[in-house]
C-alpha positions as CSV (number, residue, x, y, z in Angstrom):
1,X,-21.5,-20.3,43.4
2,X,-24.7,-19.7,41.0
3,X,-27.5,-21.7,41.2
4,X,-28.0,-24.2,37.9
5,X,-30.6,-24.6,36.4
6,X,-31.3,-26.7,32.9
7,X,-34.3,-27.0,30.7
8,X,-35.7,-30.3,30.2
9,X,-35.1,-30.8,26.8
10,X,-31.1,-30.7,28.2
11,X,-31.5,-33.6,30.8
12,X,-33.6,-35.5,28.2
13,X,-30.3,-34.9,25.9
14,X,-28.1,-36.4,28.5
15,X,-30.1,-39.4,29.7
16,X,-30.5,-40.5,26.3
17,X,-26.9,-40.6,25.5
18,X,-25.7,-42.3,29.0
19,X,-27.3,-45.2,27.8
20,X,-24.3,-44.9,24.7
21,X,-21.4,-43.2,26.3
22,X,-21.4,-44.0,30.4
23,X,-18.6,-41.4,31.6
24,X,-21.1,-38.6,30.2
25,X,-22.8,-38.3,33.3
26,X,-19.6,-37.9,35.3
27,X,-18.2,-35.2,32.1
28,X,-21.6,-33.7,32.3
29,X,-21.4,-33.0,36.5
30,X,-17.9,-31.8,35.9
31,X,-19.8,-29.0,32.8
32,X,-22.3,-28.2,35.6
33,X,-19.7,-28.0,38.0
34,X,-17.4,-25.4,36.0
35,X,-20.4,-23.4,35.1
36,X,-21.9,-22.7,38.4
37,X,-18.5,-21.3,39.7
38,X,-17.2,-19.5,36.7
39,X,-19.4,-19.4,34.1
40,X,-17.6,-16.9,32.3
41,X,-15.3,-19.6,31.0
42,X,-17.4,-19.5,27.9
43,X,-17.2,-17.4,24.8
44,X,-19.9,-14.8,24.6
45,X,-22.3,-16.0,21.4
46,X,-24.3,-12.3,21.7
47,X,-26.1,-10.0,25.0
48,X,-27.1,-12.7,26.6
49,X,-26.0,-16.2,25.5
50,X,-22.9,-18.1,25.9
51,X,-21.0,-21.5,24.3
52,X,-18.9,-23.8,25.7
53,X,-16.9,-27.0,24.4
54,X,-15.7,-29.8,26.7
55,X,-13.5,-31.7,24.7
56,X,-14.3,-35.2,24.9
57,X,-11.7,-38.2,24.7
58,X,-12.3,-40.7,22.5
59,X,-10.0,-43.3,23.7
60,X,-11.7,-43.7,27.1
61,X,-15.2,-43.0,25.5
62,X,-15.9,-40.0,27.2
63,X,-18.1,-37.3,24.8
64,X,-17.3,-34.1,23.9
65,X,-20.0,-31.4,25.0
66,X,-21.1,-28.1,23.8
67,X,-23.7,-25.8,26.0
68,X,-25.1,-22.9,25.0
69,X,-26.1,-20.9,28.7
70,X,-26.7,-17.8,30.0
71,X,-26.1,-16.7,33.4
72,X,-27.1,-13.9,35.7
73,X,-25.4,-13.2,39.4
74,X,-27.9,-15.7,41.1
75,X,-28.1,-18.5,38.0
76,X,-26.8,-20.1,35.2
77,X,-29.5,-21.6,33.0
78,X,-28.4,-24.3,30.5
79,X,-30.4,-23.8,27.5
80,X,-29.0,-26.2,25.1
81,X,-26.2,-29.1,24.6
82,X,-25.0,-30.9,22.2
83,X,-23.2,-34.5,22.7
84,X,-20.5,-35.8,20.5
85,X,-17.8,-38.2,20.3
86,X,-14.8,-36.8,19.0
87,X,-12.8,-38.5,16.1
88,X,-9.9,-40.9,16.8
């Protein structure tokens, strides 16, 4: 398991839309969760960066989220994430 760690502008990101979509903190800890034990679920973007897309269910509310990362054998730094509902 790699240590994860997030820059700010990323938890600003998903305490701002909590307040909107409720589940995202639980979808968000299940991201985090993923992505300290394999984080090489992702696609490769280049060298060094990564993407990944949890789909979201609209339905139930929950948000679909995209992270950009990287990730080393100690870490896995979340650089940037995107929060969406996806369409009915």
């Amino acid at each position: 398991m790699r240590t994860l760690i997030e820059r700010p502008s990323v938890s600003e990101t998903i305490e701002i839309n909590a307040a909107q979509y409720p589940r995202l903190i639980q979808a968000y800890e299940g991201l985090r969760w993923l992505l300290s034990r394999q984080p090489e679920s992702g696609e490769l973007l280049d060298a060094h960066h990564w993407i990944i897309k949890q789909p979201g269910v609209s339905e139930i509310k929950v948000p679909a989220i995209t992270a950009i990362y990287r990730f080393d054998h100690a870490t896995v730094e979340i650089i940037t994430v995107l929060v969406s509902m996806p369409p009915v």
